[in-house]
C-alpha atoms as a printed R data frame, in Angstrom:
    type eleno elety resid chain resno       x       y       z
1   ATOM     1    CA   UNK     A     1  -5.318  10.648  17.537
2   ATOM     2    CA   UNK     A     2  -5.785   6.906  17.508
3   ATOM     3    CA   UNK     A     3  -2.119   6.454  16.179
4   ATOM     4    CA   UNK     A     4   0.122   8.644  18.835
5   ATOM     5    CA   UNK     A     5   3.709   7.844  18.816
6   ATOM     6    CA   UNK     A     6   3.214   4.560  16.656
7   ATOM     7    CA   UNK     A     7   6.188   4.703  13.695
8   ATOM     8    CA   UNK     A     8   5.081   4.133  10.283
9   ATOM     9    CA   UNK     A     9   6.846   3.558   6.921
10  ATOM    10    CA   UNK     A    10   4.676   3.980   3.935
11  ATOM    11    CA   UNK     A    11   6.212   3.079   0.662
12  ATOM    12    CA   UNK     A    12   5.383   4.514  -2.319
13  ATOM    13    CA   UNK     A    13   4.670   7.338   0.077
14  ATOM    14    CA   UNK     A    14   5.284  10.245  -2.631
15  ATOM    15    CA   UNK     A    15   2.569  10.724  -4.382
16  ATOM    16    CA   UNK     A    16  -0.756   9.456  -5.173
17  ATOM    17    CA   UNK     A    17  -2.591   7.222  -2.855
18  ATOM    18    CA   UNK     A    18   0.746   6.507  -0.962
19  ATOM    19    CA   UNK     A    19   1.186  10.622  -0.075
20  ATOM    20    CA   UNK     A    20  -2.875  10.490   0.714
21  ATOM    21    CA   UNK     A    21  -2.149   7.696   3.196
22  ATOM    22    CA   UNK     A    22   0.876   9.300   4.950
23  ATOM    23    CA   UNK     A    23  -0.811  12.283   5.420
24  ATOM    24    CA   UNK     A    24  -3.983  11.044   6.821
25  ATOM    25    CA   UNK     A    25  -1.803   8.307   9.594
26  ATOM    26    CA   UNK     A    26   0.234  11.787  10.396
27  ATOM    27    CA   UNK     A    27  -2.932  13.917  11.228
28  ATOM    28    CA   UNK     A    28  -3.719  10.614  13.553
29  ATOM    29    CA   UNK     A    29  -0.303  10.876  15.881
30  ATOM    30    CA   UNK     A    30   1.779   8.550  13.755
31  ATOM    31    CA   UNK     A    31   5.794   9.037  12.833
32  ATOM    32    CA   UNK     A    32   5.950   8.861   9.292
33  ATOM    33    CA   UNK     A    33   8.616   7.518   7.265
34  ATOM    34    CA   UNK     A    34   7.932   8.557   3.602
35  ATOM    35    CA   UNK     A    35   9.982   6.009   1.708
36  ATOM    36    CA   UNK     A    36  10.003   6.097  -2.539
37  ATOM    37    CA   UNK     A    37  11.762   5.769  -5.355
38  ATOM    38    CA   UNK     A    38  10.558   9.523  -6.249
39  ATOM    39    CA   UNK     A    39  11.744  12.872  -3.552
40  ATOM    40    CA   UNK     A    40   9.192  12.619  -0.345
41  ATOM    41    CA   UNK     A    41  10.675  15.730   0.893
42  ATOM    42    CA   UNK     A    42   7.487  17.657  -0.348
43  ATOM    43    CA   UNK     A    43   5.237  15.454   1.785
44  ATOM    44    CA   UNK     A    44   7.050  15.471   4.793
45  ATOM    45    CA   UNK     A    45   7.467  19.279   4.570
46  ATOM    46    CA   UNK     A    46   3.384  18.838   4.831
47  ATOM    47    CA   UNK     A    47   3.235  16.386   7.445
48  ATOM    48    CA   UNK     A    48   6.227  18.722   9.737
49  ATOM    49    CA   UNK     A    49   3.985  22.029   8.887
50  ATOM    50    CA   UNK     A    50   0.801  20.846  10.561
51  ATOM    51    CA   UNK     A    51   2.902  19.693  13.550
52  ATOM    52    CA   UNK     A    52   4.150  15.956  12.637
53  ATOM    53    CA   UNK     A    53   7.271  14.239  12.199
54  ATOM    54    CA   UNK     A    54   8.442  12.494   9.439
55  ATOM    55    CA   UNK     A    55  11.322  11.284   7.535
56  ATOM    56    CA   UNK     A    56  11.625  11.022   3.669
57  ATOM    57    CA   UNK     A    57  13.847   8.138   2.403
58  ATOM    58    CA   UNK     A    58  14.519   6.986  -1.004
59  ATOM    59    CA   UNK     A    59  14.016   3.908  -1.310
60  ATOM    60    CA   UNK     A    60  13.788   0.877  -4.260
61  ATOM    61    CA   UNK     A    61  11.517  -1.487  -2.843
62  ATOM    62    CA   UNK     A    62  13.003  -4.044  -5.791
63  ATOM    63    CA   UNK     A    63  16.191  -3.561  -4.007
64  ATOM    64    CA   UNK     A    64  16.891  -6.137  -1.114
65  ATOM    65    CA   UNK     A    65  19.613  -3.810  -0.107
66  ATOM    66    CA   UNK     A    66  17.848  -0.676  -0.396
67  ATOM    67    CA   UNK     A    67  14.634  -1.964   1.673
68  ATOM    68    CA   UNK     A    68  17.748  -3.039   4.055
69  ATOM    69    CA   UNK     A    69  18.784   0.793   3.985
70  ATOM    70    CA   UNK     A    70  15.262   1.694   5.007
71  ATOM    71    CA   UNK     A    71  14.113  -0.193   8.094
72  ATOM    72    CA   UNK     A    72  18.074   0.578   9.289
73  ATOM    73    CA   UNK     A    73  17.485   4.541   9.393
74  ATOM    74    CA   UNK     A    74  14.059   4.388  10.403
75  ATOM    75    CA   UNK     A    75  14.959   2.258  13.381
76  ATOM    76    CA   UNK     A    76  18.189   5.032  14.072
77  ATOM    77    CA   UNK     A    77  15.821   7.507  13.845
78  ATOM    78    CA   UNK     A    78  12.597   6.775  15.577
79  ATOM    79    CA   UNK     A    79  14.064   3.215  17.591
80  ATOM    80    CA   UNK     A    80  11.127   1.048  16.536
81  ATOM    81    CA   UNK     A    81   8.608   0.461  13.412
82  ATOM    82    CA   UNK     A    82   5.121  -0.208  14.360
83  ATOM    83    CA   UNK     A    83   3.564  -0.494  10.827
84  ATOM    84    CA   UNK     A    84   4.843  -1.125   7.414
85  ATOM    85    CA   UNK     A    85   2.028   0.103   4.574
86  ATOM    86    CA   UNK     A    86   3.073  -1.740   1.351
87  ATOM    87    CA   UNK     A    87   1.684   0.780  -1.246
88  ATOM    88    CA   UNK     A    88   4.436   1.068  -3.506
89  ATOM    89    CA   UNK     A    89   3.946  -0.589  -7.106
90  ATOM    90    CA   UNK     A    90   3.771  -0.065 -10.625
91  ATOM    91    CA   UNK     A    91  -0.117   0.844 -11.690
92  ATOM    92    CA   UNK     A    92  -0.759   4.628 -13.506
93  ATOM    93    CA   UNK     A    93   1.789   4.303 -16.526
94  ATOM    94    CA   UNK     A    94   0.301   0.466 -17.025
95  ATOM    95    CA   UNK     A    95  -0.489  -0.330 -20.550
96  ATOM    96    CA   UNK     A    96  -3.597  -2.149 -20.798
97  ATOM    97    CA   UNK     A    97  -3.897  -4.735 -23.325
98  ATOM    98    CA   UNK     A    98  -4.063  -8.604 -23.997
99  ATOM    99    CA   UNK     A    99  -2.638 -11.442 -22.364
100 ATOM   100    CA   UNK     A   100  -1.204 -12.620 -25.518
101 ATOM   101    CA   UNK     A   101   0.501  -8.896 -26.212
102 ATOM   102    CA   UNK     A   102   2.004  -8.518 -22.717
103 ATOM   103    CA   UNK     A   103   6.189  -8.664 -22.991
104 ATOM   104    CA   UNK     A   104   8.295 -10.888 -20.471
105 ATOM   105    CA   UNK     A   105   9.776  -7.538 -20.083
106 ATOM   106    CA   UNK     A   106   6.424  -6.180 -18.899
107 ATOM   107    CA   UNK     A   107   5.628  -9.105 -16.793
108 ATOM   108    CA   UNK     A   108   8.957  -9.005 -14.713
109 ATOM   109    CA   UNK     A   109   8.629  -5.277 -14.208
110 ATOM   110    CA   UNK     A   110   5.569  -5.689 -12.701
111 ATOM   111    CA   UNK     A   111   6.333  -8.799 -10.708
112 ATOM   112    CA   UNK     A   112   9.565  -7.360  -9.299
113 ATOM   113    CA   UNK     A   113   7.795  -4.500  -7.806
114 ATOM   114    CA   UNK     A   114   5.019  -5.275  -7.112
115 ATOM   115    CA   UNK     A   115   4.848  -8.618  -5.513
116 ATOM   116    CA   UNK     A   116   8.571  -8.742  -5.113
117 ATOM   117    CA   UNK     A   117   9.073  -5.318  -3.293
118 ATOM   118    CA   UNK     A   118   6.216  -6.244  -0.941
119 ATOM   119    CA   UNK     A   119   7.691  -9.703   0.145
120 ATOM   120    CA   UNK     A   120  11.457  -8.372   0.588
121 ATOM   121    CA   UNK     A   121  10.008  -5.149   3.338
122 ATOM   122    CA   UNK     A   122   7.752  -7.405   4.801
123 ATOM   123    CA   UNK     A   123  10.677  -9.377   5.498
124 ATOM   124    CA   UNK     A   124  13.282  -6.711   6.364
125 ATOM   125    CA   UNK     A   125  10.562  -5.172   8.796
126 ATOM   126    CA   UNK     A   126   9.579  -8.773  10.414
127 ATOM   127    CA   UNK     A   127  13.222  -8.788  12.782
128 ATOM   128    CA   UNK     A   128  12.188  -5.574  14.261
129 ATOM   129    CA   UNK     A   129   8.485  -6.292  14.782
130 ATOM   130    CA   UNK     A   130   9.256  -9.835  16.424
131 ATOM   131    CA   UNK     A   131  11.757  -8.086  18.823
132 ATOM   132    CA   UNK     A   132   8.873  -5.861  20.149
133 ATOM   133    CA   UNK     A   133   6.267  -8.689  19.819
134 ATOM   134    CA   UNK     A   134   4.247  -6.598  17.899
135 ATOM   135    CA   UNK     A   135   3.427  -4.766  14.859
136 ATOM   136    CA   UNK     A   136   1.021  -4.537  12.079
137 ATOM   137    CA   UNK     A   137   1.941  -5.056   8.376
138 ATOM   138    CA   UNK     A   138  -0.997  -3.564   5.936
139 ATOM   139    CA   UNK     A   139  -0.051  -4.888   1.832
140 ATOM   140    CA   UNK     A   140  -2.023  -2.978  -1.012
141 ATOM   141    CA   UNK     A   141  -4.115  -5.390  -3.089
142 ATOM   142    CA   UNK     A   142  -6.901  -4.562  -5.556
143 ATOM   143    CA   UNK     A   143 -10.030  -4.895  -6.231
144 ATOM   144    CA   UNK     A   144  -9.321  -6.359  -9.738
145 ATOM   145    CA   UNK     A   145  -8.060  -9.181  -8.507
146 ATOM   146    CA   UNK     A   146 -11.568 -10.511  -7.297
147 ATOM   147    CA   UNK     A   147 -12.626  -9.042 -10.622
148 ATOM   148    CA   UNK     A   148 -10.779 -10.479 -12.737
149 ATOM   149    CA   UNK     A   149 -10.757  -7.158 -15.067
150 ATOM   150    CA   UNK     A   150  -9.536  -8.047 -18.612
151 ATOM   151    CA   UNK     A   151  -6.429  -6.114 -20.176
152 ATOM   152    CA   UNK     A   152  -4.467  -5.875 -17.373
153 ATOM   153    CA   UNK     A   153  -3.558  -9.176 -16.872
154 ATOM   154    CA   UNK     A   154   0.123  -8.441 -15.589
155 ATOM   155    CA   UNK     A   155  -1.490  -6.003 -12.957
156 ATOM   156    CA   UNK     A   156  -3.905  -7.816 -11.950
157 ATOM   157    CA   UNK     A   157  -2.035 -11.215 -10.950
158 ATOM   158    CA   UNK     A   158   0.565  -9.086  -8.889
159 ATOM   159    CA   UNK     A   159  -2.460  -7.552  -7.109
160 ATOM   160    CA   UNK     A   160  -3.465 -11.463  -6.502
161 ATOM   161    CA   UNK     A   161   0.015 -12.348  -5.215
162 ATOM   162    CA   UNK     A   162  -0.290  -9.776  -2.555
163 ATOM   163    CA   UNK     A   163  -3.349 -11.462  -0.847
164 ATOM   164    CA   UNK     A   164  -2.062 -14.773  -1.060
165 ATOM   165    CA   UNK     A   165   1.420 -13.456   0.453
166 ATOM   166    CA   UNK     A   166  -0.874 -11.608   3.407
167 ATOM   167    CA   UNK     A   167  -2.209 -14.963   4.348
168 ATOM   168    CA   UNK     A   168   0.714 -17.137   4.517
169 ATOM   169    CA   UNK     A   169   2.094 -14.408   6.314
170 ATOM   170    CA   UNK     A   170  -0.292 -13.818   9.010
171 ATOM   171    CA   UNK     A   171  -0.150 -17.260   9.423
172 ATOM   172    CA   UNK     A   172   3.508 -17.514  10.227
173 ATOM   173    CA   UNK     A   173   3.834 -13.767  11.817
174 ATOM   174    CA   UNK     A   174   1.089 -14.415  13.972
175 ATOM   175    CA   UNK     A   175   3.111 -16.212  16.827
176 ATOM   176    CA   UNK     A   176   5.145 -13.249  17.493
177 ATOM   177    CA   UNK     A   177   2.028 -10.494  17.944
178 ATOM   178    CA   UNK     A   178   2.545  -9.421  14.224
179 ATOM   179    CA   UNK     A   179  -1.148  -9.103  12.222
180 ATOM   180    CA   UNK     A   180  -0.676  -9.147   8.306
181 ATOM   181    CA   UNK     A   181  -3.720  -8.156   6.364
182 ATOM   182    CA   UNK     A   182  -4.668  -6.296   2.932
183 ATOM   183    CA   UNK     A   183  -6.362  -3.439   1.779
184 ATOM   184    CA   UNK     A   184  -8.051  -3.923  -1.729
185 ATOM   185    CA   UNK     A   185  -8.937  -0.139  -3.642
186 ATOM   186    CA   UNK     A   186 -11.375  -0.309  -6.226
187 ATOM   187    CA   UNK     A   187 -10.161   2.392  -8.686
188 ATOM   188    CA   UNK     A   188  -9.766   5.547  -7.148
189 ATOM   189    CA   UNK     A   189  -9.312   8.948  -8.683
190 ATOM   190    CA   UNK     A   190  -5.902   9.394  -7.326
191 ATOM   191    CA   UNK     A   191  -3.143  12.112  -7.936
192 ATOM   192    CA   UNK     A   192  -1.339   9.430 -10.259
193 ATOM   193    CA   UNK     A   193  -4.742   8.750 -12.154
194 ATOM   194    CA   UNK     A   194  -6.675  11.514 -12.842
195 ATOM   195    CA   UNK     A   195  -6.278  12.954 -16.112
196 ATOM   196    CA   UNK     A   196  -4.177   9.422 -17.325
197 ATOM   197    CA   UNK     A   197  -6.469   8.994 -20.781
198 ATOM   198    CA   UNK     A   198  -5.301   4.813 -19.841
199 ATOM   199    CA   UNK     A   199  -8.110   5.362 -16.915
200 ATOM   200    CA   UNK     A   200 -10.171   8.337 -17.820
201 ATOM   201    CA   UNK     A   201 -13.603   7.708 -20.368
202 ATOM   202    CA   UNK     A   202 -14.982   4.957 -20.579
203 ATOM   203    CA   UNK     A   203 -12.968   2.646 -17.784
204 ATOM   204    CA   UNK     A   204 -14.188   5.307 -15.371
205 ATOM   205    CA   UNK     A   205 -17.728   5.070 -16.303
206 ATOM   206    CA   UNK     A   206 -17.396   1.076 -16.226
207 ATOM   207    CA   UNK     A   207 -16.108   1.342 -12.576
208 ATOM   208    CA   UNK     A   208 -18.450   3.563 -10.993
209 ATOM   209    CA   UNK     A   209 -21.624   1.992 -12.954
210 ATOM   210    CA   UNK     A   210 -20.525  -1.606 -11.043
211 ATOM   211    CA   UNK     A   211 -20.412   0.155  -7.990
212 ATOM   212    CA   UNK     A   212 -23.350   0.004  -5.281
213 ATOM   213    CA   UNK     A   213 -22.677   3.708  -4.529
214 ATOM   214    CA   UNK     A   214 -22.697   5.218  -8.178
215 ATOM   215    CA   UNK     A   215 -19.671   7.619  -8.177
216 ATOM   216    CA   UNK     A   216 -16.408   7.913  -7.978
217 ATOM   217    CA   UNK     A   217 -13.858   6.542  -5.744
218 ATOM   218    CA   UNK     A   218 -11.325   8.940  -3.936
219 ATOM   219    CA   UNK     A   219  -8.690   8.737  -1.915
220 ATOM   220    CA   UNK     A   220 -10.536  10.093   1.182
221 ATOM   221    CA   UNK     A   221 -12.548   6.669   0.728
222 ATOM   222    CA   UNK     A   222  -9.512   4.562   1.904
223 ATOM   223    CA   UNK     A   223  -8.203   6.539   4.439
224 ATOM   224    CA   UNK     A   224 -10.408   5.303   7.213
225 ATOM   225    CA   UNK     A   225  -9.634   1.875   6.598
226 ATOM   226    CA   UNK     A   226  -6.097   2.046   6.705
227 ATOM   227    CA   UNK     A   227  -5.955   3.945  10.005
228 ATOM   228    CA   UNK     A   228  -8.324   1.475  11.266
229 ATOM   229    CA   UNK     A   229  -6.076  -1.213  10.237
230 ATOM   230    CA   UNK     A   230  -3.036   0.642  11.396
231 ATOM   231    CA   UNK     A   231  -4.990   1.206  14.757
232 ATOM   232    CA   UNK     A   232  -5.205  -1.020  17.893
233 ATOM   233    CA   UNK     A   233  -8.776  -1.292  17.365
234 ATOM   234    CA   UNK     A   234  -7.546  -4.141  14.950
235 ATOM   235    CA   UNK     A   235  -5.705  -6.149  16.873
236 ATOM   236    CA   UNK     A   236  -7.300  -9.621  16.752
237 ATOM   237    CA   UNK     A   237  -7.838  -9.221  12.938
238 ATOM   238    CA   UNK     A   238  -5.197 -11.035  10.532
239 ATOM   239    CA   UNK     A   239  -4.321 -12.202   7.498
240 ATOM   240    CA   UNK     A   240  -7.645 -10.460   5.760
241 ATOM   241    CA   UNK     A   241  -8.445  -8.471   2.168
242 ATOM   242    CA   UNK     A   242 -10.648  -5.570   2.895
243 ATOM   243    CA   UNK     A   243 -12.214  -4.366  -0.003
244 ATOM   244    CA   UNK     A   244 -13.168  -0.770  -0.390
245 ATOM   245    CA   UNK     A   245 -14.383   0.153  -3.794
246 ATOM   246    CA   UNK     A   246 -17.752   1.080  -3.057
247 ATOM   247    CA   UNK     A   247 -19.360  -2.074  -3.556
248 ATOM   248    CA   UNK     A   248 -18.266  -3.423  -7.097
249 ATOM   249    CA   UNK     A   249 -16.785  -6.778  -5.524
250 ATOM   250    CA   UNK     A   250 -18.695  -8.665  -3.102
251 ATOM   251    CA   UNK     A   251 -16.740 -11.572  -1.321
């Protein structure tokens, strides 16, 4: 119960990775805020049935207003916001292809939530976190970033954004007790994945064969790290990219 009382908004908190991660920081003491685009109510009936609070929001994280919205009612409900998780982004209906066949239409999409959404709740949860001179801000990154992994260009320079955004911002957060780092996933068998014929075949088989540890990824692989980063214990780390993929990257 490393996370007792300590309020936590995970976006993208729905489904997939985002509803793993909720779940898991739950179990651990936390008060979740479930905030997406898509009905939470389903995983906050889970959290509330083993015993945990949580509140399900919906939430654009494109949306300066909306993201506005969000830290406003979590801070009604719960009075402070301890950690922000920024999972929320565009990744399992991705079409993979070239550089040169990717639309501006595409590109902006993926821009606007991904890198965008994560800058404007970063900022709309930074006010709250400097008034209690602390708080922890964890951004989702990816492992294909240090990859470079071909096809998904759009994807993957969003995923790139987000590490050099965690920097700068642990850099200029860190005055006021606030420690930004990243998570990067290698590619995880997720609700949102499995079955997806974009990431099933032979881009499976590519991603566990690069891997140290020859299978594949799950969301139970990630969930330690996030807590840990969520955690105390991490309190004099900032403005890092952990990567957990099982060894495919090395940095």
């Amino acid at each position: 119960m490393r996370l007792t009382g300590k309020v936590i908004i995970v976006t993208g908190g729905a489904r997939g990775l985002g509803k793993d991660y909720a779940v898991r920081l739950a179990e651990e003491g936390a008060l979740l805020v479930v905030s997406d685009i898509l009905d939470g109510s389903r995983v906050k009936a889970e959290i509330e049935a083993t015993g945990g609070k949580a509140l399900s929001l919906h939430t654009d994280v494109s949306d300066e207003r909306s993201v506005a919205a969000m830290v406003r009612q979590t801070v009604e409900e719960f009075g402070r916001i301890d950690v922000l998780v920024n999972n929320a982004a565009i990744f399992a209906d991705v079409v993979k292809h070239p550089f040169y066949d990717v639309s501006l239409e595409e590109w902006e999409r993926m821009m606007r939530v991904n890198v965008t959404g994560t800058f404007l709740c970063c900022k709309a949860v930074y006010p709250q976190m400097r008034k209690q001179r602390k708080g922890k801000i964890i951004n989702v990154s990816s492992s294909t970033f240090f990859a470079g992994v071909p096809n998904f260009i759009h994807y993957v320079t969003s995923k790139g954004a987000i590490v050099a955004l965690t920097r700068v911002m642990a850099r200029e957060a860190g005055d006021d007790g606030i420690s930004v780092n990243a998570i990067a996933p290698g590619f995880t068998i997720s609700e949102a994945v499995d079955g997806n014929p974009t990431f099933t075949g032979q881009s499976r088989k590519v991603a566990m064969e690069s891997r140290c540890f020859k299978r594949d990824q799950h969301p139970s692989d990630l969930l330690g790290a996030i807590v840990f980063l969520a955690s105390d214990d991490s309190d004099f780390i900032t403005g890092q990219t952990l990567v957990v993929d099982g060894g495919s990257v090395l940095h």
